[in-house]
C-alpha positions in Angstrom: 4.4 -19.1 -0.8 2.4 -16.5 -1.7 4.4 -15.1 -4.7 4.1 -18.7 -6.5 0.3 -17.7 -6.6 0.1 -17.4 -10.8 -3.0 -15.4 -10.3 -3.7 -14.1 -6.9 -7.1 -13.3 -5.5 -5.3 -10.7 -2.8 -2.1 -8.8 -3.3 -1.5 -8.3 1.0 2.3 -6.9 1.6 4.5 -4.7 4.5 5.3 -1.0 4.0 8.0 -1.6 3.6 9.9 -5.0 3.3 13.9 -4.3 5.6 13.5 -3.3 9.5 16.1 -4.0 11.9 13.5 -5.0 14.7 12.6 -8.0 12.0 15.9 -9.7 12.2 15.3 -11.4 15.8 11.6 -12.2 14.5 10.8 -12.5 11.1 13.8 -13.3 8.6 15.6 -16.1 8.6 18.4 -16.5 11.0 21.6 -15.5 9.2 20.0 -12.8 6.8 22.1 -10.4 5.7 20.2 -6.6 4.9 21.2 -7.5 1.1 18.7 -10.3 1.5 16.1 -9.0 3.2 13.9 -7.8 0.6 14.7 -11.6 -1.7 13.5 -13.3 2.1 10.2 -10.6 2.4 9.2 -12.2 -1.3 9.2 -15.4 -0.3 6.1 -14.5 2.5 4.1 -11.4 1.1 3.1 -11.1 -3.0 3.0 -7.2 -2.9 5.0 -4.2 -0.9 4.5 -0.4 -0.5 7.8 1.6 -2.2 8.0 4.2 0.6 11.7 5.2 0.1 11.4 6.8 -3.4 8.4 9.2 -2.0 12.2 10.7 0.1 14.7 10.2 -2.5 15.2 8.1 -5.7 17.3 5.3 -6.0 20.1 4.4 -7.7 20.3 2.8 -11.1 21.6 -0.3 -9.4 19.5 -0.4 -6.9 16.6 -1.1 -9.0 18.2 -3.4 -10.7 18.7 -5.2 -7.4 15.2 -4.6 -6.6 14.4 -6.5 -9.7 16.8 -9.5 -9.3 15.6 -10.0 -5.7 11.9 -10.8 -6.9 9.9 -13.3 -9.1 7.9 -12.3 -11.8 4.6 -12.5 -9.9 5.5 -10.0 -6.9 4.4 -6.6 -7.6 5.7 -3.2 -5.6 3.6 -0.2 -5.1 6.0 3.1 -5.3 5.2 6.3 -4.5 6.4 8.9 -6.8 8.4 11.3 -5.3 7.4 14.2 -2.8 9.3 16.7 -5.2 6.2 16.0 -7.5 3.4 15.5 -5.2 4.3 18.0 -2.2 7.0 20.9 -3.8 5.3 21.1 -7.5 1.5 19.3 -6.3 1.3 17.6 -9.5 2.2 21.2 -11.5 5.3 21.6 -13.9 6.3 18.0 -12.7 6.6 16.7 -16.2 10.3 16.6 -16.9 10.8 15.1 -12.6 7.6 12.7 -14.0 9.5 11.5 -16.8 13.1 11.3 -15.0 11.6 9.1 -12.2 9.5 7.0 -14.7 12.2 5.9 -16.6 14.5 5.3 -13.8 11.9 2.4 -12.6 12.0 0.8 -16.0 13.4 -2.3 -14.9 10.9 -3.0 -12.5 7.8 -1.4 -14.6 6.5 -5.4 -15.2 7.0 -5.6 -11.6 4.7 -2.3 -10.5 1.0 -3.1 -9.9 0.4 0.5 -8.9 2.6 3.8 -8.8 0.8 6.1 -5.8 0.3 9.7 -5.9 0.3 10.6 -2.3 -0.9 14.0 -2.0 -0.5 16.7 0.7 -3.4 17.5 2.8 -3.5 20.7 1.9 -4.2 19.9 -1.9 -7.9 20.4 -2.1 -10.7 20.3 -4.6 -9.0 23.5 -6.2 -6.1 21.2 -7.0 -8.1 18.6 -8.8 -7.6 20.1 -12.5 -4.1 19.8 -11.9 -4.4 15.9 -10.7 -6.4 15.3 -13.6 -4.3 17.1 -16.3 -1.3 14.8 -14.3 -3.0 11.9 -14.8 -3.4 12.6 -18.3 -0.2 12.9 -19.1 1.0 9.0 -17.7 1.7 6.7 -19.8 -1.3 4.5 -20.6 0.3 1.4 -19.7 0.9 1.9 -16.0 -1.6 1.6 -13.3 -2.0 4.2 -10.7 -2.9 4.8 -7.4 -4.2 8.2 -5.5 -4.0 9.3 -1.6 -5.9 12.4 -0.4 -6.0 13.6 3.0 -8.1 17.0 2.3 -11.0 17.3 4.3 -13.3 17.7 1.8 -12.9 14.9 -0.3 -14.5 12.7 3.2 -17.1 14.8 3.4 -19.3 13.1 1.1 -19.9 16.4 -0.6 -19.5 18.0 -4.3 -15.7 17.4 -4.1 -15.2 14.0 -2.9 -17.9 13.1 -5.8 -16.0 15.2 -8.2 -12.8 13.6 -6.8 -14.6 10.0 -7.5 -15.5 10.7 -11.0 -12.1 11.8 -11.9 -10.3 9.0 -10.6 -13.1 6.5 -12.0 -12.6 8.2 -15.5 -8.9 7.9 -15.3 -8.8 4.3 -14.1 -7.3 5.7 -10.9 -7.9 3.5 -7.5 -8.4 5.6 -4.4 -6.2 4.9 -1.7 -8.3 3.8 1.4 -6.6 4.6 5.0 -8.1 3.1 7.6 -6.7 4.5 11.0 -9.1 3.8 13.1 -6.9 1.2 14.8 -4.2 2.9 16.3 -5.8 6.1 16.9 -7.8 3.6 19.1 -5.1 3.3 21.3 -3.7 4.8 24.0 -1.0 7.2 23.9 1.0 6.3 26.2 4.2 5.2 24.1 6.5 7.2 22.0 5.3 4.9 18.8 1.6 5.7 19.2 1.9 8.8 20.1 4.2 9.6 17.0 2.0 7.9 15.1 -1.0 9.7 15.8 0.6 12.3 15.4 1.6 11.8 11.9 -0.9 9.8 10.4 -4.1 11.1 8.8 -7.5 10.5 10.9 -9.5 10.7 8.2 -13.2 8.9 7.6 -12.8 5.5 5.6 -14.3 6.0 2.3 -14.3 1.9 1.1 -15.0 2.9 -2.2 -13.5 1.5 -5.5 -12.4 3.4 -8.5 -11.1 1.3 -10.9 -9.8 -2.7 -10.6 -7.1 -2.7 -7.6 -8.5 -0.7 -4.4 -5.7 -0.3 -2.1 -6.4 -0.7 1.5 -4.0 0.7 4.2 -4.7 -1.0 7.5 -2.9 1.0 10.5 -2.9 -1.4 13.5 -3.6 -1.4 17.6 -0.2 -2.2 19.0 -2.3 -5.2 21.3 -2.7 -7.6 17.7 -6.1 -8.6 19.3 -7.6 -5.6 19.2 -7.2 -5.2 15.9 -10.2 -8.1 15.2 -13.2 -6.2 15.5 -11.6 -3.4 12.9 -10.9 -5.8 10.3 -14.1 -7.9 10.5 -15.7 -5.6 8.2 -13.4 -5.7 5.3 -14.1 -9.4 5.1 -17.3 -9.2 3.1 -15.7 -5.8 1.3 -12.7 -7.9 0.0 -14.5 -10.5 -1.0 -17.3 -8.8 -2.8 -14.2 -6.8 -4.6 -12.5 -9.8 -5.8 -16.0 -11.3 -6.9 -16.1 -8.5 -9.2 -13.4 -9.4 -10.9 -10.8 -6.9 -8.7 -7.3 -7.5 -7.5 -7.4 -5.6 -3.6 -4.2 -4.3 -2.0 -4.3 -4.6 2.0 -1.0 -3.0 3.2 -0.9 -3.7 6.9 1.2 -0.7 9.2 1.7 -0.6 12.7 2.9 2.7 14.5 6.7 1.7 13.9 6.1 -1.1 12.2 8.1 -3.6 14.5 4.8 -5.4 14.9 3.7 -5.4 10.8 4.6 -9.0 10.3 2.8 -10.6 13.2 -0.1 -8.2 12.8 -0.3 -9.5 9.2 -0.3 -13.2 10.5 -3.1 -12.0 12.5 -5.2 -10.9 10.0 -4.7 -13.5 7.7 -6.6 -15.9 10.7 -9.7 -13.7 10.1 -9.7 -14.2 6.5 -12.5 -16.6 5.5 -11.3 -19.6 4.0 -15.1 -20.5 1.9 -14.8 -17.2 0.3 -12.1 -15.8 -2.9 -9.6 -15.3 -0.3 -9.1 -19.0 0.5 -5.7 -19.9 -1.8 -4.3 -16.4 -0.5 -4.6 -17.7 3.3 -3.7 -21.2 2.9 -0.8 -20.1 0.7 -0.2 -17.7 4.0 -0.4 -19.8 6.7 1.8 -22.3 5.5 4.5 -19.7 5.9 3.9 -18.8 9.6 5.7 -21.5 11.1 8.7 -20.8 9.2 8.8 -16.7 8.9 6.2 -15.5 11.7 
Protein backbone atom coordinates (compact mmCIF):
# COMPACT_ATOMS: atom_id res chain seq x y z
CA UNK A 1 0.00 0.00 0.00
CA UNK A 2 1.27 3.07 -0.70
CA UNK A 3 0.93 4.75 2.78
CA UNK A 4 3.24 1.86 4.35
CA UNK A 5 5.96 3.63 1.98
CA UNK A 6 8.25 5.02 5.22
CA UNK A 7 9.80 7.40 2.81
CA UNK A 8 8.08 7.88 -0.44
CA UNK A 9 9.76 8.96 -3.61
CA UNK A 10 6.12 10.37 -5.00
CA UNK A 11 3.26 11.66 -2.90
CA UNK A 12 0.34 10.85 -5.96
CA UNK A 13 -3.41 11.35 -4.29
CA UNK A 14 -7.36 12.24 -5.52
CA UNK A 15 -8.85 15.70 -4.97
CA UNK A 16 -10.61 14.66 -3.04
CA UNK A 17 -10.85 11.16 -1.31
CA UNK A 18 -15.44 10.54 -0.91
CA UNK A 19 -17.53 10.57 -4.28
CA UNK A 20 -20.64 8.69 -4.67
CA UNK A 21 -19.86 7.59 -8.27
CA UNK A 22 -16.70 5.63 -6.39
CA UNK A 23 -18.90 3.34 -4.39
CA UNK A 24 -19.83 0.90 -7.49
CA UNK A 25 -16.07 1.21 -8.63
CA UNK A 26 -13.48 1.95 -6.30
CA UNK A 27 -14.18 1.25 -2.51
CA UNK A 28 -14.77 -1.78 -1.17
CA UNK A 29 -18.12 -3.28 -1.36
CA UNK A 30 -19.92 -2.50 1.94
CA UNK A 31 -18.23 0.97 2.62
CA UNK A 32 -19.95 3.15 4.50
CA UNK A 33 -19.30 7.26 3.66
CA UNK A 34 -17.67 7.22 7.39
CA UNK A 35 -15.07 4.90 5.86
CA UNK A 36 -14.37 6.21 2.81
CA UNK A 37 -11.57 8.47 3.45
CA UNK A 38 -9.77 5.27 6.10
CA UNK A 39 -10.40 2.91 2.48
CA UNK A 40 -8.82 6.10 0.05
CA UNK A 41 -5.59 5.74 2.56
CA UNK A 42 -5.06 2.44 2.10
CA UNK A 43 -4.47 3.13 -2.09
CA UNK A 44 -3.13 6.88 -2.49
CA UNK A 45 -0.22 8.41 0.20
CA UNK A 46 -1.43 12.05 -0.30
CA UNK A 47 -4.96 13.95 -1.00
CA UNK A 48 -5.95 17.61 -2.01
CA UNK A 49 -8.25 19.23 1.20
CA UNK A 50 -10.69 20.95 -1.19
CA UNK A 51 -13.60 21.35 1.34
CA UNK A 52 -11.98 23.75 3.76
CA UNK A 53 -11.18 26.31 0.70
CA UNK A 54 -15.70 26.44 1.08
CA UNK A 55 -16.13 26.16 4.70
CA UNK A 56 -14.04 24.88 7.75
CA UNK A 57 -14.72 21.94 9.49
CA UNK A 58 -15.67 20.94 12.63
CA UNK A 59 -13.48 20.24 15.61
CA UNK A 60 -14.48 16.60 15.38
CA UNK A 61 -14.17 16.30 12.06
CA UNK A 62 -10.52 16.76 12.07
CA UNK A 63 -10.19 14.66 14.61
CA UNK A 64 -11.84 12.01 12.46
CA UNK A 65 -9.69 13.09 9.73
CA UNK A 66 -6.79 12.24 11.85
CA UNK A 67 -7.96 8.86 13.25
CA UNK A 68 -8.83 7.70 9.73
CA UNK A 69 -5.06 7.91 8.51
CA UNK A 70 -1.49 6.53 9.29
CA UNK A 71 1.20 8.53 10.18
CA UNK A 72 2.79 8.51 6.73
CA UNK A 73 -0.27 9.99 4.67
CA UNK A 74 -0.09 13.53 4.18
CA UNK A 75 -3.23 16.02 3.08
CA UNK A 76 -2.84 19.18 1.21
CA UNK A 77 -5.60 21.85 2.43
CA UNK A 78 -6.40 24.80 0.97
CA UNK A 79 -6.92 27.59 3.31
CA UNK A 80 -10.02 29.18 3.15
CA UNK A 81 -11.48 31.44 0.19
CA UNK A 82 -12.40 34.05 2.99
CA UNK A 83 -8.52 34.56 3.15
CA UNK A 84 -7.46 34.09 -0.30
CA UNK A 85 -10.54 35.45 -2.50
CA UNK A 86 -12.66 38.07 0.12
CA UNK A 87 -9.38 39.56 2.02
CA UNK A 88 -6.52 38.30 -0.94
CA UNK A 89 -4.17 37.56 1.61
CA UNK A 90 -4.84 41.30 3.36
CA UNK A 91 -6.07 41.70 7.12
CA UNK A 92 -6.35 37.77 7.07
CA UNK A 93 -4.32 37.37 10.21
CA UNK A 94 -6.78 36.78 12.93
CA UNK A 95 -9.04 34.15 9.96
CA UNK A 96 -5.07 32.82 9.39
CA UNK A 97 -4.63 32.06 12.90
CA UNK A 98 -8.35 30.74 13.61
CA UNK A 99 -8.01 28.27 10.71
CA UNK A 100 -4.38 27.22 11.63
CA UNK A 101 -5.16 26.22 14.90
CA UNK A 102 -8.26 24.45 14.06
CA UNK A 103 -6.01 21.87 11.83
CA UNK A 104 -3.69 21.22 14.77
CA UNK A 105 -4.48 17.79 15.05
CA UNK A 106 -3.62 17.01 11.71
CA UNK A 107 -0.58 19.66 11.39
CA UNK A 108 2.05 16.20 11.41
CA UNK A 109 -0.28 14.99 8.92
CA UNK A 110 -0.10 18.35 6.35
CA UNK A 111 2.77 18.11 3.74
CA UNK A 112 1.56 21.43 2.22
CA UNK A 113 -1.28 24.06 3.10
CA UNK A 114 -2.24 25.79 -0.55
CA UNK A 115 -2.83 29.41 -1.10
CA UNK A 116 -5.10 29.28 -4.08
CA UNK A 117 -5.36 32.70 -5.37
CA UNK A 118 -7.98 34.43 -7.49
CA UNK A 119 -7.12 35.23 -11.00
CA UNK A 120 -7.49 38.48 -10.64
CA UNK A 121 -4.72 38.88 -7.93
CA UNK A 122 -1.83 40.15 -10.02
CA UNK A 123 1.68 41.17 -9.70
CA UNK A 124 0.32 44.36 -7.71
CA UNK A 125 -0.77 41.77 -5.13
CA UNK A 126 2.50 40.16 -4.63
CA UNK A 127 3.66 42.46 -1.48
CA UNK A 128 0.72 41.32 0.12
CA UNK A 129 1.52 37.34 -0.67
CA UNK A 130 4.84 37.96 0.52
CA UNK A 131 4.06 39.93 3.74
CA UNK A 132 1.41 36.70 4.12
CA UNK A 133 3.85 34.36 3.81
CA UNK A 134 5.90 35.95 6.27
CA UNK A 135 3.74 35.88 8.80
CA UNK A 136 3.28 31.64 8.81
CA UNK A 137 4.58 29.82 11.08
CA UNK A 138 7.98 28.51 10.13
CA UNK A 139 7.21 25.02 10.71
CA UNK A 140 4.56 24.46 8.02
CA UNK A 141 5.16 23.95 4.48
CA UNK A 142 3.24 25.84 1.87
CA UNK A 143 1.98 25.75 -1.40
CA UNK A 144 0.94 28.69 -3.95
CA UNK A 145 -1.68 28.74 -7.06
CA UNK A 146 -1.86 31.66 -9.46
CA UNK A 147 -4.06 32.01 -12.34
CA UNK A 148 -3.07 35.82 -13.35
CA UNK A 149 -1.95 36.08 -16.72
CA UNK A 150 1.08 37.63 -16.10
CA UNK A 151 2.75 35.40 -13.92
CA UNK A 152 2.82 32.78 -17.44
CA UNK A 153 4.05 35.21 -19.33
CA UNK A 154 7.54 34.59 -18.72
CA UNK A 155 7.95 38.30 -18.00
CA UNK A 156 9.12 40.62 -14.98
CA UNK A 157 6.25 39.30 -12.83
CA UNK A 158 6.30 35.69 -13.12
CA UNK A 159 10.20 36.12 -12.37
CA UNK A 160 9.42 38.29 -9.54
CA UNK A 161 6.63 35.80 -8.56
CA UNK A 162 9.59 32.92 -8.74
CA UNK A 163 11.93 34.71 -6.48
CA UNK A 164 9.46 35.25 -3.90
CA UNK A 165 8.21 31.93 -3.66
CA UNK A 166 11.86 30.50 -3.93
CA UNK A 167 12.88 32.87 -1.01
CA UNK A 168 10.03 31.91 1.10
CA UNK A 169 10.40 28.13 0.51
CA UNK A 170 6.96 28.33 -1.26
CA UNK A 171 6.31 25.53 -4.19
CA UNK A 172 4.36 26.79 -7.07
CA UNK A 173 1.39 24.97 -7.85
CA UNK A 174 1.68 23.55 -11.46
CA UNK A 175 -1.86 23.09 -13.42
CA UNK A 176 -1.67 21.29 -16.22
CA UNK A 177 -4.98 21.48 -18.28
CA UNK A 178 -4.06 20.73 -21.28
CA UNK A 179 -5.93 17.37 -21.12
CA UNK A 180 -9.34 18.09 -20.87
CA UNK A 181 -9.42 21.28 -22.65
CA UNK A 182 -8.30 18.76 -25.24
CA UNK A 183 -11.48 17.36 -25.39
CA UNK A 184 -14.53 17.83 -26.90
CA UNK A 185 -17.29 19.61 -25.40
CA UNK A 186 -19.83 17.72 -25.93
CA UNK A 187 -20.86 16.58 -22.30
CA UNK A 188 -22.14 18.61 -19.48
CA UNK A 189 -18.79 17.48 -17.40
CA UNK A 190 -16.29 18.86 -19.98
CA UNK A 191 -17.99 21.47 -20.79
CA UNK A 192 -18.37 22.59 -17.07
CA UNK A 193 -15.06 21.89 -16.63
CA UNK A 194 -13.64 24.04 -19.17
CA UNK A 195 -15.49 26.33 -18.15
CA UNK A 196 -14.17 26.53 -14.72
CA UNK A 197 -10.84 25.46 -14.77
CA UNK A 198 -7.90 27.80 -15.56
CA UNK A 199 -6.22 27.32 -19.20
CA UNK A 200 -3.19 28.62 -18.25
CA UNK A 201 0.58 27.71 -19.83
CA UNK A 202 2.35 24.94 -17.67
CA UNK A 203 5.20 26.58 -15.99
CA UNK A 204 7.08 23.01 -14.67
CA UNK A 205 9.11 24.97 -12.49
CA UNK A 206 10.19 24.17 -8.82
CA UNK A 207 10.41 26.53 -5.98
CA UNK A 208 11.33 24.85 -3.12
CA UNK A 209 11.38 20.79 -2.15
CA UNK A 210 7.61 19.46 -3.00
CA UNK A 211 6.39 20.83 -6.52
CA UNK A 212 2.84 20.05 -6.81
CA UNK A 213 1.50 18.94 -9.97
CA UNK A 214 -2.19 19.11 -10.87
CA UNK A 215 -2.95 16.72 -13.76
CA UNK A 216 -6.65 17.57 -15.22
CA UNK A 217 -7.55 14.50 -17.40
CA UNK A 218 -9.23 13.59 -21.13
CA UNK A 219 -12.37 11.78 -20.19
CA UNK A 220 -11.08 8.71 -22.94
CA UNK A 221 -8.11 7.51 -20.12
CA UNK A 222 -5.99 6.78 -23.28
CA UNK A 223 -5.65 9.92 -24.35
CA UNK A 224 -4.30 11.10 -21.54
CA UNK A 225 -0.73 9.15 -22.53
CA UNK A 226 0.89 11.48 -24.67
CA UNK A 227 0.26 14.42 -21.94
CA UNK A 228 1.83 12.66 -19.25
CA UNK A 229 4.86 11.26 -21.13
CA UNK A 230 6.66 14.33 -20.44
CA UNK A 231 6.47 14.52 -16.75
CA UNK A 232 8.28 11.21 -16.60
CA UNK A 233 11.76 12.61 -16.92
CA UNK A 234 10.48 15.91 -14.89
CA UNK A 235 9.49 13.73 -11.86
CA UNK A 236 12.26 11.85 -11.93
CA UNK A 237 14.88 14.51 -12.29
CA UNK A 238 12.86 16.19 -9.17
CA UNK A 239 13.05 13.36 -6.98
CA UNK A 240 16.91 12.88 -8.05
CA UNK A 241 17.34 16.15 -6.56
CA UNK A 242 16.41 15.25 -3.50
CA UNK A 243 12.45 16.54 -3.90
CA UNK A 244 9.20 14.95 -2.72
CA UNK A 245 6.63 15.83 -6.09
CA UNK A 246 2.80 15.91 -5.58
CA UNK A 247 0.79 14.70 -8.77
CA UNK A 248 -2.86 15.24 -7.94
CA UNK A 249 -4.78 13.62 -10.74
CA UNK A 250 -8.58 15.46 -11.65
CA UNK A 251 -10.91 14.60 -14.10
CA UNK A 252 -13.81 16.94 -15.19
CA UNK A 253 -16.18 15.50 -12.31
CA UNK A 254 -13.93 13.36 -11.11
CA UNK A 255 -15.96 10.06 -11.45
CA UNK A 256 -13.06 8.83 -13.54
CA UNK A 257 -9.99 10.06 -10.96
CA UNK A 258 -9.25 6.67 -9.73
CA UNK A 259 -8.97 4.78 -12.96
CA UNK A 260 -7.20 7.68 -14.62
CA UNK A 261 -4.69 7.43 -11.72
CA UNK A 262 -4.24 3.58 -12.36
CA UNK A 263 -3.56 4.77 -15.79
CA UNK A 264 -0.91 6.81 -15.14
CA UNK A 265 0.74 4.86 -12.75
CA UNK A 266 1.35 2.20 -16.10
CA UNK A 267 3.45 5.03 -17.65
CA UNK A 268 5.60 5.46 -14.69
CA UNK A 269 9.00 4.01 -15.36
CA UNK A 270 9.81 1.32 -13.18
CA UNK A 271 14.20 1.80 -13.70
CA UNK A 272 13.75 5.24 -12.51
CA UNK A 273 12.99 6.81 -8.48
CA UNK A 274 9.51 6.20 -9.12
CA UNK A 275 9.81 2.38 -9.07
CA UNK A 276 8.70 1.45 -5.09
CA UNK A 277 5.84 4.12 -5.64
CA UNK A 278 4.43 1.97 -8.77
CA UNK A 279 5.02 -1.36 -7.60
CA UNK A 280 3.59 -0.33 -4.28
CA UNK A 281 0.55 0.96 -6.73
CA UNK A 282 -0.02 -1.70 -8.77
CA UNK A 283 -0.39 -4.20 -6.26
CA UNK A 284 -3.46 -2.33 -5.24
CA UNK A 285 -5.31 -2.33 -8.61
CA UNK A 286 -6.75 -5.64 -8.54
CA UNK A 287 -8.25 -4.99 -5.31
CA UNK A 288 -9.44 -1.16 -5.37
CA UNK A 289 -9.29 -0.14 -9.33
Amino acid sequence: MLHQLSDPPLRLGLTQWSHPSWQHHFYPPGTRSGERLARYAEVFNTVEGNTTFYASPSPQTVANWAAATSDTFQFTFKFPKTITHQCQLRHAQDLTRDFIHLMAPLHDKIGQWTIQLPARFGPEGLPDLAAFLQSLPADIFIGVEVRHPAFFAKGEAEKTLNRLLIAHHANRVIMDSRPVFAAKPDTPAVIDAQKKKPRVPVHAIATSDAPMVRFIGHPELADNSAFFEPWIPRLSQWIAAGKTPYLMIHTSDNDQAPALAAHLYQHLDLSTPLASVTRAAQSQQGALF
